[in-house]
C-alpha positions as CSV (number, residue, x, y, z in Angstrom):
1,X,-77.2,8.0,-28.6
2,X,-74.1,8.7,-26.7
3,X,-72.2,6.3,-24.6
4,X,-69.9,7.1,-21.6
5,X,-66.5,5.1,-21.4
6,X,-65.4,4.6,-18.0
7,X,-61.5,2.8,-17.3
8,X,-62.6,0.5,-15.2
9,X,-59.8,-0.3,-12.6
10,X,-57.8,3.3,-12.8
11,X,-58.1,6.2,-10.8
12,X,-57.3,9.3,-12.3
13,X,-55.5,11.8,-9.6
14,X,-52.3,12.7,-8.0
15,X,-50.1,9.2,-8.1
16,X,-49.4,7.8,-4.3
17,X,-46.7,9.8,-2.8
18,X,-44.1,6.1,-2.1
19,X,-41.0,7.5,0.2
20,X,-38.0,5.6,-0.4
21,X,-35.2,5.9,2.3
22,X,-32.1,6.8,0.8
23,X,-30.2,4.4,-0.8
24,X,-27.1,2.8,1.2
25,X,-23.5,3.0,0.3
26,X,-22.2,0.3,-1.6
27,X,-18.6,0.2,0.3
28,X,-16.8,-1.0,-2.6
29,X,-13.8,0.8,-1.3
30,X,-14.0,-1.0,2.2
31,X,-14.1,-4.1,-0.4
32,X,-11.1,-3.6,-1.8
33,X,-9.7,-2.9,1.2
34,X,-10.6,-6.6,2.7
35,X,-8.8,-7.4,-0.9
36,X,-5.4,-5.7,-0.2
37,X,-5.4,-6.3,3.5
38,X,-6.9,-9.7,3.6
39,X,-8.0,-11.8,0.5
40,X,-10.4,-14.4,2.2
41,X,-12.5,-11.6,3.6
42,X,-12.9,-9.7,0.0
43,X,-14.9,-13.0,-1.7
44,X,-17.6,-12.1,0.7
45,X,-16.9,-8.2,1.1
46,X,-17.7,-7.8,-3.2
47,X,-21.0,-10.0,-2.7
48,X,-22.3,-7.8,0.1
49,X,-21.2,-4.9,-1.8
50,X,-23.4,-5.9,-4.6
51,X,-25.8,-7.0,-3.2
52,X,-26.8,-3.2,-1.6
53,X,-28.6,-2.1,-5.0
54,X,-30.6,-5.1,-6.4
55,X,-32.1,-5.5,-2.7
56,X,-32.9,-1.5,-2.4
57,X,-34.6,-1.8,-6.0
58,X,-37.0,-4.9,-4.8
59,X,-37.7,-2.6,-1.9
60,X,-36.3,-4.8,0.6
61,X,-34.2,-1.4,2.6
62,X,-33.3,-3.6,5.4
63,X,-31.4,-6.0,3.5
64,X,-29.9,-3.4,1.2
65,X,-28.4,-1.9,4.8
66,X,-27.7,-5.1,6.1
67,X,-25.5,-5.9,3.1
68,X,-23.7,-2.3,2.8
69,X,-23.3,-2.9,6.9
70,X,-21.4,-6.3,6.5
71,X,-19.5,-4.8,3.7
72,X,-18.0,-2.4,5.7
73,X,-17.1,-4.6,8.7
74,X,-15.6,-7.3,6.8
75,X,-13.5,-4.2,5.2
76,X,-12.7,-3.1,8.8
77,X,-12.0,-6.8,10.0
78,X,-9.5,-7.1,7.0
79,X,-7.5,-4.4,8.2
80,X,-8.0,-5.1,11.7
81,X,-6.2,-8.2,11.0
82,X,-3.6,-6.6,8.9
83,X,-2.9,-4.1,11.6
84,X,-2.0,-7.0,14.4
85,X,-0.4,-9.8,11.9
86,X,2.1,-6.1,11.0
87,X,2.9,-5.7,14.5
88,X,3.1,-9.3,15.0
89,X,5.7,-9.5,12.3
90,X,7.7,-6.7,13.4
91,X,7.7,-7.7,17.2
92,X,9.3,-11.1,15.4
93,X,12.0,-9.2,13.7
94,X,12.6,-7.6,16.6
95,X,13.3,-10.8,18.9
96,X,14.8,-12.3,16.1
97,X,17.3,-9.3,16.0
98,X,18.2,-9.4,19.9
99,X,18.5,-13.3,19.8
100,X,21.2,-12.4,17.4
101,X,23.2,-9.9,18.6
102,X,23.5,-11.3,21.9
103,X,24.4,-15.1,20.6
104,X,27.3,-12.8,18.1
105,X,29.2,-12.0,21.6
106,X,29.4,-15.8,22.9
107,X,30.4,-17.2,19.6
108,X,32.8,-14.8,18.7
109,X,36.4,-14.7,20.3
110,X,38.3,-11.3,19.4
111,X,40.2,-10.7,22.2
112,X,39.7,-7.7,24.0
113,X,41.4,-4.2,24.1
114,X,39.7,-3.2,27.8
């Protein structure tokens, strides 16, 4: 008498052809970036930034390039923000400098050689 095994529950074939999209950059560097430029930024720059490849693993794709998305722009925002609080400082030094050379004249009294 011989008996037939079947595996009940498994198909035996070709395995299901599962695309994944490509994974998303991380940005750590725009990270860092939001850390040199602007500090607050960088706390939640480095949690987007690692959040991209626990969420791509779990299959969730959107979230993994929603996270590497705001990691970016908070980078960009940081340096943004850099950019104008530099030109803010130097357009300060600048009025600063004028103010001073023009109250040097009035409180000085050298006489003149004209």
């Amino acid at each position: 008498m011989t008996q037939q095994f079947q595996q009940a529950g498994f198909q035996n074939g070709p395995a299901a052809n599962h695309l994944r999209p490509v994974l998303p950059a991380q940005n750590t560097g725009w990270a860092v970036a939001a850390l040199i430029f602007f500090w607050p930024l960088a706390f939640s720059a480095f949690d987007n930034s690692s959040k991209v490849f626990p969420l791509y693993m779990m299959g969730d794709y959107e979230g993994a390039h929603r996270a590497s998305a705001q990691a970016k722009k908070l980078g960009k925002i940081s340096l943004i923000i850099w950019a104008v609080f530099m030109v803010l400082f130097i357009v300060l030094y600048v009025v600063i400098f004028v103010v001073a050379m023009a109250s040097v004249e009035a409180v000085t009294d050298y006489p003149s050689y004209r």
